[in-house]
LUMVEX-728724 format. One record per residue (C-alpha): residue number from 1; residue in one letter; x, y, z negated. Coordinates in steps of 0.05 Angstrom, whole numbers. Each point is the difference from the previous one (the first is absolute). Last residue first. Example, Ala and Ser with C-alpha at 12.3 -4.5 7.8 and 13.67 -1.06 7.14 Angstrom:
BEGIN
+-----+--------+--------+--------+--------+
! num ! residu !      X !      Y !      Z !
+-----+--------+--------+--------+--------+
!   2 !      S !    273 !    -21 !   -143 !
!   1 !      A !    -27 !    -69 !    -13 !
+-----+--------+--------+--------+--------+
END
This chain:
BEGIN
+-----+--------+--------+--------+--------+
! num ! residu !      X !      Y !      Z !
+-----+--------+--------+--------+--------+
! 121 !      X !  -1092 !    771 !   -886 !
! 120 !      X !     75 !    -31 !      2 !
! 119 !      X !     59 !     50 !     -6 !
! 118 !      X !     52 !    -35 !     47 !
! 117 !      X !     55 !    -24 !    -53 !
! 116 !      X !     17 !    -64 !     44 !
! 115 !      X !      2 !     22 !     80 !
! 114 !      X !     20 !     68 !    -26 !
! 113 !      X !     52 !     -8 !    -49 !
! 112 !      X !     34 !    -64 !     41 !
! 111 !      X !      5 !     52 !     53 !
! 110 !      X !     32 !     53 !    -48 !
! 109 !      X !     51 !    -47 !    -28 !
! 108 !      X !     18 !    -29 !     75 !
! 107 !      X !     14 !     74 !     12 !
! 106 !      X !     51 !      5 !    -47 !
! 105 !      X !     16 !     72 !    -32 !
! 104 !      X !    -74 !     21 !    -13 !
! 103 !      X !    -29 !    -41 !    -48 !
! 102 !      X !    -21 !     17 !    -76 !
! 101 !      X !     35 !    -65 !    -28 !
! 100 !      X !    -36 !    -56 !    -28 !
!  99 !      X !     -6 !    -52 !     49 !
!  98 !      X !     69 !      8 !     32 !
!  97 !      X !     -2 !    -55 !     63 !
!  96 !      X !     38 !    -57 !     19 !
!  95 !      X !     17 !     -8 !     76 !
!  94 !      X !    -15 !    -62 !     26 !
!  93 !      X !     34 !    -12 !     77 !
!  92 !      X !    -42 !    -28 !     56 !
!  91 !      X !     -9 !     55 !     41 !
!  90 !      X !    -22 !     42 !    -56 !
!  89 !      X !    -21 !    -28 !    -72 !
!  88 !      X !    -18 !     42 !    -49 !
!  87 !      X !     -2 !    -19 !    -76 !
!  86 !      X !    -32 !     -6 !    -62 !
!  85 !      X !     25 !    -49 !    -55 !
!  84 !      X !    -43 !     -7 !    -23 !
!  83 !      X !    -72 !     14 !     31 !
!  82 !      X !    -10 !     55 !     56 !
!  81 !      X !     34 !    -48 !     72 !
!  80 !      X !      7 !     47 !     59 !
!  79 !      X !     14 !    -24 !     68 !
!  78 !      X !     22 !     42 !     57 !
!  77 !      X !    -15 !     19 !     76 !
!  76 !      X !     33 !     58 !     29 !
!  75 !      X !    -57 !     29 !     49 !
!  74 !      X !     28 !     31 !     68 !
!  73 !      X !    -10 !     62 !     42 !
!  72 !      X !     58 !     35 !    -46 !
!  71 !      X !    -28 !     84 !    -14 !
!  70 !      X !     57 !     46 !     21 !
!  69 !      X !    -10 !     69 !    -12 !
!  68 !      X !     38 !     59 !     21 !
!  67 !      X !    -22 !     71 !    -38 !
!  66 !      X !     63 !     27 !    -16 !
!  65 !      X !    -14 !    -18 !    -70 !
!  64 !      X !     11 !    -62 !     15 !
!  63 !      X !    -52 !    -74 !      0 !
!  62 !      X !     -1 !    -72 !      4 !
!  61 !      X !    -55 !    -45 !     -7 !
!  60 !      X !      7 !    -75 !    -15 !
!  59 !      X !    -69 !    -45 !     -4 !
!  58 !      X !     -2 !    -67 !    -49 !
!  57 !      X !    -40 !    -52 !      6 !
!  56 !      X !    -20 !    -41 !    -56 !
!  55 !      X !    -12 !    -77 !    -29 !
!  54 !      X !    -16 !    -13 !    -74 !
!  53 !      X !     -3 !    -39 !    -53 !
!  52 !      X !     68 !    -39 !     21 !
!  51 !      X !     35 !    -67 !    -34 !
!  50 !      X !    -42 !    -38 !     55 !
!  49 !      X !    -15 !     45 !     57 !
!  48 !      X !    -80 !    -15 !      2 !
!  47 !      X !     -6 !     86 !      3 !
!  46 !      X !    -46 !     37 !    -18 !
!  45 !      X !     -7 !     71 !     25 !
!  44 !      X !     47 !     59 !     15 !
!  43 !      X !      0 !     47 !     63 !
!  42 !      X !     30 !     59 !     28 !
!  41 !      X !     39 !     26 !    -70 !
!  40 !      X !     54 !     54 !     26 !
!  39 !      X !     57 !      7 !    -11 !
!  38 !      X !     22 !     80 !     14 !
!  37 !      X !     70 !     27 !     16 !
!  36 !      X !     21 !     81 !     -5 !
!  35 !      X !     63 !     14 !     32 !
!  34 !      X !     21 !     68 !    -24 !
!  33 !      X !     69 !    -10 !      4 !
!  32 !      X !     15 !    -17 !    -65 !
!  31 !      X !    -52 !    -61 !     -6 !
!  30 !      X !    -68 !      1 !    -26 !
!  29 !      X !    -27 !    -73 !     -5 !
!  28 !      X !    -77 !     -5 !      3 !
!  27 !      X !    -40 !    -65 !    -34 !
!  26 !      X !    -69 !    -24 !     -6 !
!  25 !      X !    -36 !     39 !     55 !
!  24 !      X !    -70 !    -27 !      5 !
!  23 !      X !      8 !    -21 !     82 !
!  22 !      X !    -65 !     38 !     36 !
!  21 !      X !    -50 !    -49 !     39 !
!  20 !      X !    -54 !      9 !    -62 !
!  19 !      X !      8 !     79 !      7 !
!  18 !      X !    -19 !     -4 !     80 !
!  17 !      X !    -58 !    -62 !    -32 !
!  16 !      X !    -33 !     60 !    -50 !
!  15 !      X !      6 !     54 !     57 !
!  14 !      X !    -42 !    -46 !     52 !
!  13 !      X !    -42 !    -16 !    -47 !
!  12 !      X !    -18 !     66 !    -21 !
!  11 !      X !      0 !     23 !     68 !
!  10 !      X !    -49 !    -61 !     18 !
!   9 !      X !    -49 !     20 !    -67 !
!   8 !      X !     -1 !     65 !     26 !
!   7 !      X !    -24 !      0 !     66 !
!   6 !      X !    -49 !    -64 !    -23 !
!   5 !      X !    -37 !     63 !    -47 !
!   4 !      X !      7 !     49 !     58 !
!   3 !      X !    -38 !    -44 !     48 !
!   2 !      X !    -50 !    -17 !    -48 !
!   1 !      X !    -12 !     72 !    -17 !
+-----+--------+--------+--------+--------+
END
């Protein structure tokens, strides 16, 4: 029973940190040729970036409906800033962000949606 018991609590874990590693999706572009992109939020904590609340990585994934896939090896490294006047910086450039739109068209929207609107429990 023992044996079962520590069975299950490793596959458990095991399952709970495979979910952990996944990117929450924050954006996906459709495009006309059936291109489907996906950002991807890898990481996000603190950051002492002055001007900056927090520092993220972001993962690319490309799909088609013909079944290729691309996913990009690397992690796209931004800064996001919640108070006013919110913003996203990448590779050194600021980007001001729509606080009170819905999302979708502007993927430095969504990201700033889910690093600083993240439902807190």
């Amino acid at each position: 029973m023992r044996a079962f018991v520590f069975t299950l609590a490793v596959g458990v874990l095991s399952a709970l940190s495979a979910v952990a590693s996944e990117p929450l999706i924050f954006h996906t572009a459709h495009f006309d040729d059936d291109t489907v992109v996906n950002l991807g939020l890898v990481s996000n904590h603190a950051t002492d970036q002055a001007g900056y609340d927090y520092d993220v990585l972001i993962s690319l994934s490309q799909g088609h409906a013909s079944g290729s896939a691309y996913i990009d090896p690397g992690k796209h490294r931004a800064f996001v800033k919640c108070s006013d006047p919110a913003k996203v910086s990448v590779r050194g450039i600021d980007y001001p962000v729509r606080t009170s739109d819905a999302g979708g068209d502007d993927w430095k929207d969504d990201l700033w949606r889910a690093v600083c609107m993240a439902p807190v429990s």
